[in-house]
PyMOL Python script that loads the backbone (N, CA, C, O; Angstrom):
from pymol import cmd

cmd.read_pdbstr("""\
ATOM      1  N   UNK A   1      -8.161 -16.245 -16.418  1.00  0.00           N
ATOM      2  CA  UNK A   1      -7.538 -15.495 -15.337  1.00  0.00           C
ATOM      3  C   UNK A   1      -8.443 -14.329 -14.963  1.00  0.00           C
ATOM      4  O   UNK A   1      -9.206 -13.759 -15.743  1.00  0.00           O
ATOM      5  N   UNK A   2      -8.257 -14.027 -13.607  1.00  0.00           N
ATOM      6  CA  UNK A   2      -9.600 -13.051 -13.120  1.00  0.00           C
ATOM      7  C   UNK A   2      -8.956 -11.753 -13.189  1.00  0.00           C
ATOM      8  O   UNK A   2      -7.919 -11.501 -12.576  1.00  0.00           O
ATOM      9  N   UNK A   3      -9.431 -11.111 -13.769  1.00  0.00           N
ATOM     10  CA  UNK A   3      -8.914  -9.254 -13.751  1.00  0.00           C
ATOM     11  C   UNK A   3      -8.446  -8.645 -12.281  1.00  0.00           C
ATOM     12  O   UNK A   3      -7.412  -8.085 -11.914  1.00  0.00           O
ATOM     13  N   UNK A   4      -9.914  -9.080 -11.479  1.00  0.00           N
ATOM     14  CA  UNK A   4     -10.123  -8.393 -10.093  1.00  0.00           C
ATOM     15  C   UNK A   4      -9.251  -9.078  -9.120  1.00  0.00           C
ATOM     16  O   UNK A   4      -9.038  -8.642  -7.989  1.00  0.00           O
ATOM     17  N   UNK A   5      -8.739 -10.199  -9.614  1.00  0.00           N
ATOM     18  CA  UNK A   5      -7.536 -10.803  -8.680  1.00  0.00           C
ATOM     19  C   UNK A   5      -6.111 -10.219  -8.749  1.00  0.00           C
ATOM     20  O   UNK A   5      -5.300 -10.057  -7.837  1.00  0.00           O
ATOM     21  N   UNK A   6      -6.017  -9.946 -10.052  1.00  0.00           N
ATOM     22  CA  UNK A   6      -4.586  -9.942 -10.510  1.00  0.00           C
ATOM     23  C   UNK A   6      -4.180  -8.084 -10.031  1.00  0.00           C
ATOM     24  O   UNK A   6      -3.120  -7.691  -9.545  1.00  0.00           O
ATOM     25  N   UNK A   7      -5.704  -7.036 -10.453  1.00  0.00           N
ATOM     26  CA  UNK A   7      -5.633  -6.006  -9.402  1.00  0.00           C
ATOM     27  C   UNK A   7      -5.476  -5.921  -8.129  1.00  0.00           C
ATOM     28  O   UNK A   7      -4.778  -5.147  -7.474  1.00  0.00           O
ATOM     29  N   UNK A   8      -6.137  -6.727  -7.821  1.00  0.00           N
ATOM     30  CA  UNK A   8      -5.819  -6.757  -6.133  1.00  0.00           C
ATOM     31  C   UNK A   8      -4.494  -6.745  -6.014  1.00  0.00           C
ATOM     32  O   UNK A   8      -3.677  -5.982  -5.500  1.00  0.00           O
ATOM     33  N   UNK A   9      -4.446  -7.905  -6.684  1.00  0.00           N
ATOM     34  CA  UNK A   9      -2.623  -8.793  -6.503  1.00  0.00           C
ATOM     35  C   UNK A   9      -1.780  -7.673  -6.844  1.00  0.00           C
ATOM     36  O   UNK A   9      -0.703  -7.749  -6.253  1.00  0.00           O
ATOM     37  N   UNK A  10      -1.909  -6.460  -7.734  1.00  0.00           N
ATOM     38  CA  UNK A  10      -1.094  -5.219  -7.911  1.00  0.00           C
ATOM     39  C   UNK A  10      -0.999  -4.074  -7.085  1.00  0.00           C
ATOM     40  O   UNK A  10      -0.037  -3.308  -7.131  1.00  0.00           O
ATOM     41  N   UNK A  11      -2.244  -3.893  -6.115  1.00  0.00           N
ATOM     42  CA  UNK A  11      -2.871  -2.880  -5.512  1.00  0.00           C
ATOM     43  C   UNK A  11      -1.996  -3.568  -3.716  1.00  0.00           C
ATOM     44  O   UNK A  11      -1.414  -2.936  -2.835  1.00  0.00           O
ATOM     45  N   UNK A  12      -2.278  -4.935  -3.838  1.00  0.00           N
ATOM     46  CA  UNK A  12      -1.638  -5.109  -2.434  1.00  0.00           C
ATOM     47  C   UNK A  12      -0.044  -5.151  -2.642  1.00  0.00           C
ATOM     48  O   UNK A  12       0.548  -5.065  -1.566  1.00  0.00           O
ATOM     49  N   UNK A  13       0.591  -5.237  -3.495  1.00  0.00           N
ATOM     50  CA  UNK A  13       2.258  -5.163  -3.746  1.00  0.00           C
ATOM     51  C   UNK A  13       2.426  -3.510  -3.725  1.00  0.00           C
ATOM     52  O   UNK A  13       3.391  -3.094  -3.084  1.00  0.00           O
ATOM     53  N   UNK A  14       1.597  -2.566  -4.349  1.00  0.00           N
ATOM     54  CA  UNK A  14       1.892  -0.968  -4.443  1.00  0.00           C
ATOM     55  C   UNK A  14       1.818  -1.075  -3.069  1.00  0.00           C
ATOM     56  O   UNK A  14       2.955  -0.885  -2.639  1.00  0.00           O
ATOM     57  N   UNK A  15       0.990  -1.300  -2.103  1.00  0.00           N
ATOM     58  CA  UNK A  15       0.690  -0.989  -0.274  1.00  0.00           C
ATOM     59  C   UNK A  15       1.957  -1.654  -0.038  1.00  0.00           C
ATOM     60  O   UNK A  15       2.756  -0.875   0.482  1.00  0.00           O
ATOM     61  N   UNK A  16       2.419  -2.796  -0.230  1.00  0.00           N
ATOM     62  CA  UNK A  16       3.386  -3.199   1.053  1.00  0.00           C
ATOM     63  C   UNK A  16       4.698  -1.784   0.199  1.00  0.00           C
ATOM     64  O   UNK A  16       5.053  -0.809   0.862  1.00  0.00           O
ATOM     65  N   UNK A  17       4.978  -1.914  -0.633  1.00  0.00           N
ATOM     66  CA  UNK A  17       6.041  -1.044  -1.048  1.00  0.00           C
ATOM     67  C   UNK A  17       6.024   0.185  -0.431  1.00  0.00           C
ATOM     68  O   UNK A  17       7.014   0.825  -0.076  1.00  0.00           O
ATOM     69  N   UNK A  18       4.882   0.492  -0.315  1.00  0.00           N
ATOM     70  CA  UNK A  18       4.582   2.186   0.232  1.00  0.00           C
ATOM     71  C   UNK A  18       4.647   2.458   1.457  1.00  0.00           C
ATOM     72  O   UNK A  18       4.973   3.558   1.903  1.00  0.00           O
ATOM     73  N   UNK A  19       4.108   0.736   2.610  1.00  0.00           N
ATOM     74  CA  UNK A  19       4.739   1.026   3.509  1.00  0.00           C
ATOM     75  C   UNK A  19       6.359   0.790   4.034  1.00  0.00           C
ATOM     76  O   UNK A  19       6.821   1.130   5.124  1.00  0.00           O
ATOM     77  N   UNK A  20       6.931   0.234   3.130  1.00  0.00           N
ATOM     78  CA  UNK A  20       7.979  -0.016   2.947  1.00  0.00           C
ATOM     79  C   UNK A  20       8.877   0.948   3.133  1.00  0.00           C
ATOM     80  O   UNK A  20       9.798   0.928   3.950  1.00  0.00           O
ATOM     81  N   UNK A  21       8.539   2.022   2.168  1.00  0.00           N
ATOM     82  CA  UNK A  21       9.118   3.332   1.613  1.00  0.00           C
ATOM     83  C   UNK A  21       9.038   4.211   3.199  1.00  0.00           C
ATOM     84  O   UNK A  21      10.025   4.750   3.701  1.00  0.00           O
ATOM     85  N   UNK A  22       7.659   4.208   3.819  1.00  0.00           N
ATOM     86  CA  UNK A  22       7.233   4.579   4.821  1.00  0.00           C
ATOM     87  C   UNK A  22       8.580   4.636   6.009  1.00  0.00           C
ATOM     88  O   UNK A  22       9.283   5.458   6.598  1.00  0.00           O
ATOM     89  N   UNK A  23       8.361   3.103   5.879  1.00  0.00           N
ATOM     90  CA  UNK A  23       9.453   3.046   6.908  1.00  0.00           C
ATOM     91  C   UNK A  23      10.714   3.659   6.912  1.00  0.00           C
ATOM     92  O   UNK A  23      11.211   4.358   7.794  1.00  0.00           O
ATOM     93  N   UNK A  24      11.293   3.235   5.558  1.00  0.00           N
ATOM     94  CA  UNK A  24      12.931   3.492   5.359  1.00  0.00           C
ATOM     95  C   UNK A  24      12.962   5.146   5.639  1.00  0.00           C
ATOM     96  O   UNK A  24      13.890   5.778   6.144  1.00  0.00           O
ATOM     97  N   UNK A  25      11.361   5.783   5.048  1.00  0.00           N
ATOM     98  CA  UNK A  25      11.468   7.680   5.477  1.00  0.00           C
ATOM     99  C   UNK A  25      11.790   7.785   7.183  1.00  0.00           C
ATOM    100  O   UNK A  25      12.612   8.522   7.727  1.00  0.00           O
ATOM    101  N   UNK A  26      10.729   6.655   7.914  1.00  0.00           N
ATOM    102  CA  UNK A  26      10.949   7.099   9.355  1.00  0.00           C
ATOM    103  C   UNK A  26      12.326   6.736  10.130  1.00  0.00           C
ATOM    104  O   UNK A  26      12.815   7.098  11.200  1.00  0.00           O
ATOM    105  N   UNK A  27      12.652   6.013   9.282  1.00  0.00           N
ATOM    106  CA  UNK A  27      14.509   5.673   9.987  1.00  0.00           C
ATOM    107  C   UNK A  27      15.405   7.079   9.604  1.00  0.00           C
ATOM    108  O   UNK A  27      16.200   7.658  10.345  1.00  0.00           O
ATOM    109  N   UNK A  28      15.024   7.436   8.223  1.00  0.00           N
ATOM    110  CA  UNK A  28      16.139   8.414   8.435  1.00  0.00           C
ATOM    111  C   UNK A  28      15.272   9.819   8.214  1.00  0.00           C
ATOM    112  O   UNK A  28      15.328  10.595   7.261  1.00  0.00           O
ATOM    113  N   UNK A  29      14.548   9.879   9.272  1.00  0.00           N
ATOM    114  CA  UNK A  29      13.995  11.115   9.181  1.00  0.00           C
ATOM    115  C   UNK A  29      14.598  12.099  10.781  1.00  0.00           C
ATOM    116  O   UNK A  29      14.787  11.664  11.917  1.00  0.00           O
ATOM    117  N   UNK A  30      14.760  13.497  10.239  1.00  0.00           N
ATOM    118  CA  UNK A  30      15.786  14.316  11.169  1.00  0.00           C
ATOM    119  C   UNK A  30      14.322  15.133  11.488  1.00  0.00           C
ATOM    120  O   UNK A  30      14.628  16.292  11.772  1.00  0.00           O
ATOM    121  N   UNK A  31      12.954  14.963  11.541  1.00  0.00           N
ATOM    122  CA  UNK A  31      12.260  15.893  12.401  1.00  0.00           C
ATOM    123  C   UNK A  31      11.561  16.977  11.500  1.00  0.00           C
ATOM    124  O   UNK A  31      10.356  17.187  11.646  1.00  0.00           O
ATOM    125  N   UNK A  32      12.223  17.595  10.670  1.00  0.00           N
ATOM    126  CA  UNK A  32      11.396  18.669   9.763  1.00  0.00           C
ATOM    127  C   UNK A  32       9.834  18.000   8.986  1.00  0.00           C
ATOM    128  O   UNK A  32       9.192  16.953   8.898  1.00  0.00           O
ATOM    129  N   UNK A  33       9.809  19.490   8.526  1.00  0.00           N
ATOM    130  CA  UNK A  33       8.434  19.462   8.309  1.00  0.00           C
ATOM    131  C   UNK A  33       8.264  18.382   6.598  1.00  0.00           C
ATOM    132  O   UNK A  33       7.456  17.493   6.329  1.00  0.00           O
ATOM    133  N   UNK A  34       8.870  18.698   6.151  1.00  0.00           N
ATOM    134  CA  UNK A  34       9.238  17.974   4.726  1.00  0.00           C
ATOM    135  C   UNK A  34       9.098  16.346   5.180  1.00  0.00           C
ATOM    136  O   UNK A  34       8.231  15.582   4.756  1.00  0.00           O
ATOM    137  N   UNK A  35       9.781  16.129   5.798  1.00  0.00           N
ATOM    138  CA  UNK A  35       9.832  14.476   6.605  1.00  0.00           C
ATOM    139  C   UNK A  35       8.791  13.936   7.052  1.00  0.00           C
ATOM    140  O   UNK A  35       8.416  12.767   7.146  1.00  0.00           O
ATOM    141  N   UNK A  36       8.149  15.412   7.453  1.00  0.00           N
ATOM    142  CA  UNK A  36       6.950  14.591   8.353  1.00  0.00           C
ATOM    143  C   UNK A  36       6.089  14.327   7.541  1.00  0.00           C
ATOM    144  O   UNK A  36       5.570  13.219   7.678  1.00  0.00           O
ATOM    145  N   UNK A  37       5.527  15.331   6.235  1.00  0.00           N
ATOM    146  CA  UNK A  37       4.533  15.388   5.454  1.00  0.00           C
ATOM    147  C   UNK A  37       4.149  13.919   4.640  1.00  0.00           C
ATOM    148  O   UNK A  37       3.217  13.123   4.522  1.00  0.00           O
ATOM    149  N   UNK A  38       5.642  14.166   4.140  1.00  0.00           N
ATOM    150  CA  UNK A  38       5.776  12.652   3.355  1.00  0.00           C
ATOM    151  C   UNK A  38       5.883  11.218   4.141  1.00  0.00           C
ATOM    152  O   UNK A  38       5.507  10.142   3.676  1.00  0.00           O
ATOM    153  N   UNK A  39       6.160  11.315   4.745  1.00  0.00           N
ATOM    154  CA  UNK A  39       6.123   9.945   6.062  1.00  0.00           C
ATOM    155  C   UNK A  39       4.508   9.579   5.971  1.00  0.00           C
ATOM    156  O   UNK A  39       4.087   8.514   5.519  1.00  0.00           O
ATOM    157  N   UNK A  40       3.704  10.622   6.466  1.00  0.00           N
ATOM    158  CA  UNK A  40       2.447  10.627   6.495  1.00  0.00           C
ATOM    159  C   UNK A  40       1.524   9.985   5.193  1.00  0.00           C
ATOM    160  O   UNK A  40       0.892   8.929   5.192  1.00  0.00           O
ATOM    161  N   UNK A  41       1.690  11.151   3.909  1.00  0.00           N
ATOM    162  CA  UNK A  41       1.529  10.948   2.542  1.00  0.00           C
ATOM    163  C   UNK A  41       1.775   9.081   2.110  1.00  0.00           C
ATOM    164  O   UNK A  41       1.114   8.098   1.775  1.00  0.00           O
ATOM    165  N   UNK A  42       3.014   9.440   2.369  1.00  0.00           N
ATOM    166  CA  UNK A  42       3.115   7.913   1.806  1.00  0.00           C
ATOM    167  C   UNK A  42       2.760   6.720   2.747  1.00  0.00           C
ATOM    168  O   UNK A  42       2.927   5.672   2.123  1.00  0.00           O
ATOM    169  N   UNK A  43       2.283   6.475   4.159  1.00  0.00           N
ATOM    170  CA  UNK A  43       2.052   5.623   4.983  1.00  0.00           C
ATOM    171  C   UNK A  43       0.132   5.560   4.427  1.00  0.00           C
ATOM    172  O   UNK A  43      -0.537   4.572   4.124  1.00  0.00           O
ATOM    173  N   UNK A  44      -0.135   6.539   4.462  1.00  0.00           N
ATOM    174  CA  UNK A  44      -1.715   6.723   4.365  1.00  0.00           C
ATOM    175  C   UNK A  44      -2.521   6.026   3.453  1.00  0.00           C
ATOM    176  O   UNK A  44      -3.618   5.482   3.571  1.00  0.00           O
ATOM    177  N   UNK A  45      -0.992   6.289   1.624  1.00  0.00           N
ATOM    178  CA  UNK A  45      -1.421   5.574   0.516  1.00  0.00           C
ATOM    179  C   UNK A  45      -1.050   4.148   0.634  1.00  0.00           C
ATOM    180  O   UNK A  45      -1.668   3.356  -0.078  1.00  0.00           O
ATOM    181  N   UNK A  46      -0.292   3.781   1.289  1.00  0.00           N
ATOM    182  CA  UNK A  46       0.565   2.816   2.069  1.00  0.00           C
ATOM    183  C   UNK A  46      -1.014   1.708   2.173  1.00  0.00           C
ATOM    184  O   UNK A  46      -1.250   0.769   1.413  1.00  0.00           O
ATOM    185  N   UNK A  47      -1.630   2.035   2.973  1.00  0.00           N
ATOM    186  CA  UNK A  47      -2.576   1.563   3.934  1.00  0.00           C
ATOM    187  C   UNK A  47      -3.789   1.467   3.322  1.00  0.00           C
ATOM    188  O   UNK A  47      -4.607   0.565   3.504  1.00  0.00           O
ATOM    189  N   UNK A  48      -3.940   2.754   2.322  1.00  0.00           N
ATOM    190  CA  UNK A  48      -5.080   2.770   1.689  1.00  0.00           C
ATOM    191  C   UNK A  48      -5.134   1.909   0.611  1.00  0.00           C
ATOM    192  O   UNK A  48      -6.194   1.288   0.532  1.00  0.00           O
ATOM    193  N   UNK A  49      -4.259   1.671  -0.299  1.00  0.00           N
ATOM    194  CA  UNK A  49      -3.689   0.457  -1.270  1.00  0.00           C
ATOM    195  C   UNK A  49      -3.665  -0.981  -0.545  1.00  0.00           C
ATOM    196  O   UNK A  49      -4.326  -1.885  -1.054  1.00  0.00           O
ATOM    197  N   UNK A  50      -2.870  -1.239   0.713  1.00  0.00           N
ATOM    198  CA  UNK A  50      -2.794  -2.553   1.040  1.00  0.00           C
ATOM    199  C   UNK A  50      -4.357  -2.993   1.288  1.00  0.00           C
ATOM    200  O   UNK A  50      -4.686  -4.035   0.720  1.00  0.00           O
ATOM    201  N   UNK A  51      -5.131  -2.475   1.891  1.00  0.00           N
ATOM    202  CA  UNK A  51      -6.499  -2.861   2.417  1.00  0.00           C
ATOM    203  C   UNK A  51      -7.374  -2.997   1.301  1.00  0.00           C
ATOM    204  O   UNK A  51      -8.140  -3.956   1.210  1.00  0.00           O
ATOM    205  N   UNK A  52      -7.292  -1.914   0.278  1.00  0.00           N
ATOM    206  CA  UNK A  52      -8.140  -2.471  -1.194  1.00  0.00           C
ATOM    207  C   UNK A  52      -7.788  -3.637  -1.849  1.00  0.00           C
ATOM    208  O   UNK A  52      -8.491  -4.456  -2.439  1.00  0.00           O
ATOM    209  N   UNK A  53      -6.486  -3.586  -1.640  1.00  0.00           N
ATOM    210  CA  UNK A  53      -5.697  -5.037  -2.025  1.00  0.00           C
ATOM    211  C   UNK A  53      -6.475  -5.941  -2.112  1.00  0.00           C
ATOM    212  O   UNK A  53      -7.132  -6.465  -3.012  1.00  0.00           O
ATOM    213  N   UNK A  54      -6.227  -6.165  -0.313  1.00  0.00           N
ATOM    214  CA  UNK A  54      -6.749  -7.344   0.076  1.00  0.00           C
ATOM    215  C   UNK A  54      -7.832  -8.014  -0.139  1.00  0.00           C
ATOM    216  O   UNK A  54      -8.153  -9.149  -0.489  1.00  0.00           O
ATOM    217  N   UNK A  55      -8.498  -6.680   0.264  1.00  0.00           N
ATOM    218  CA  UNK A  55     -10.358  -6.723   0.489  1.00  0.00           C
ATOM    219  C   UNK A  55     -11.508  -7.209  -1.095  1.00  0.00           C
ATOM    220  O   UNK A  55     -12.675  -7.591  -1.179  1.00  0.00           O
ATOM    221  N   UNK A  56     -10.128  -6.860  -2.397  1.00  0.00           N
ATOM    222  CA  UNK A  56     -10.338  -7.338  -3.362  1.00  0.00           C
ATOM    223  C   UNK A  56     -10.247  -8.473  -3.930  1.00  0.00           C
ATOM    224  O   UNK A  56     -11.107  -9.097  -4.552  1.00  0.00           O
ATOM    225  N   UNK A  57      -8.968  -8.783  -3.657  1.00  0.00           N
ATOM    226  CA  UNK A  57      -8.835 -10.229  -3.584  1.00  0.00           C
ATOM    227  C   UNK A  57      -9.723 -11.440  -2.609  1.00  0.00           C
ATOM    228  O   UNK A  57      -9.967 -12.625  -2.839  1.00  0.00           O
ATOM    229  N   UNK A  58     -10.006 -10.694  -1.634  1.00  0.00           N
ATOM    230  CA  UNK A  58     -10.868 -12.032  -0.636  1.00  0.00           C
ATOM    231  C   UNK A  58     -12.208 -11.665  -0.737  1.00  0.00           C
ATOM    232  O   UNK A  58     -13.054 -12.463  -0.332  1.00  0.00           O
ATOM    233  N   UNK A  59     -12.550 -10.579  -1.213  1.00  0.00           N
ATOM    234  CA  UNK A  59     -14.428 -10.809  -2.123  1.00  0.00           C
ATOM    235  C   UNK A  59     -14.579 -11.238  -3.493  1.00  0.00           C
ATOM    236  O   UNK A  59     -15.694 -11.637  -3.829  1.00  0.00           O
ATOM    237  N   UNK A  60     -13.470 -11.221  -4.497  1.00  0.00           N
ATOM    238  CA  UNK A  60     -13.657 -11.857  -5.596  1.00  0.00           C
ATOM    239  C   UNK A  60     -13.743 -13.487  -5.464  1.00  0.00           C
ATOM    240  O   UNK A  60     -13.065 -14.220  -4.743  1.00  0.00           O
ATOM    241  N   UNK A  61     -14.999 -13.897  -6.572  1.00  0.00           N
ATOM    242  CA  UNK A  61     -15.484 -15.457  -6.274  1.00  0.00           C
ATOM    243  C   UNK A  61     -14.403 -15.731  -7.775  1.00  0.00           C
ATOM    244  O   UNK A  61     -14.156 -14.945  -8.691  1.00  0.00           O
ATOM    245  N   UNK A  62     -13.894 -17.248  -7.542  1.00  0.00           N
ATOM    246  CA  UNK A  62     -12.675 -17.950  -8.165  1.00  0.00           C
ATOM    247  C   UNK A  62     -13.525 -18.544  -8.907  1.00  0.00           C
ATOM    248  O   UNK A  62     -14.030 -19.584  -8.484  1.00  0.00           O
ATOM    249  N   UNK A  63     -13.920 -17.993 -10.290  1.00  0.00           N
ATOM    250  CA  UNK A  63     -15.197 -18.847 -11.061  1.00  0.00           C
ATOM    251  C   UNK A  63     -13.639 -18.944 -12.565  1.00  0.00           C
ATOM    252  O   UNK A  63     -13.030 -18.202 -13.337  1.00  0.00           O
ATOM    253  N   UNK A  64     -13.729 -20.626 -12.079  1.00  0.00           N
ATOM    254  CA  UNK A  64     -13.217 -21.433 -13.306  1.00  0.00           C
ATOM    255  C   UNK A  64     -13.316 -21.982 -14.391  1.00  0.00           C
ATOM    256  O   UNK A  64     -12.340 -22.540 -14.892  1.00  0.00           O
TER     257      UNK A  64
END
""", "prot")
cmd.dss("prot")
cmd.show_as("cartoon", "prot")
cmd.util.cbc("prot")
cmd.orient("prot")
């Protein structure tokens, strides 16, 4: 089993969750500054996690 897959495979599940989280902040967010910070915070890590994810998983070679 490949290390760098199974990270990926952890790194892209933390991103979708985060944008996940993202979202459910922007539905019930009333406008303050607290709301906004974290909306941001967590969309950013959101994005920054899903794309390492990926980008890990589809450059690692599947050596069996």
């Amino acid at each position: 089993m490949n290390l760098k897959r199974l990270f990926g495979a952890v790194l892209t599940i933390l991103g979708i969750v985060g944008l996940i989280y993202t979202a459910v902040i922007f539905a019930d967010t009333s406008g303050e500054t607290r709301d906004i910070k974290s909306l941001i915070i967590y969309g950013i890590l959101g994005i920054v996690f899903f794309t390492s994810g990926i980008s890990l998983v589809r450059t690692t070679k599947d050596e069996s």
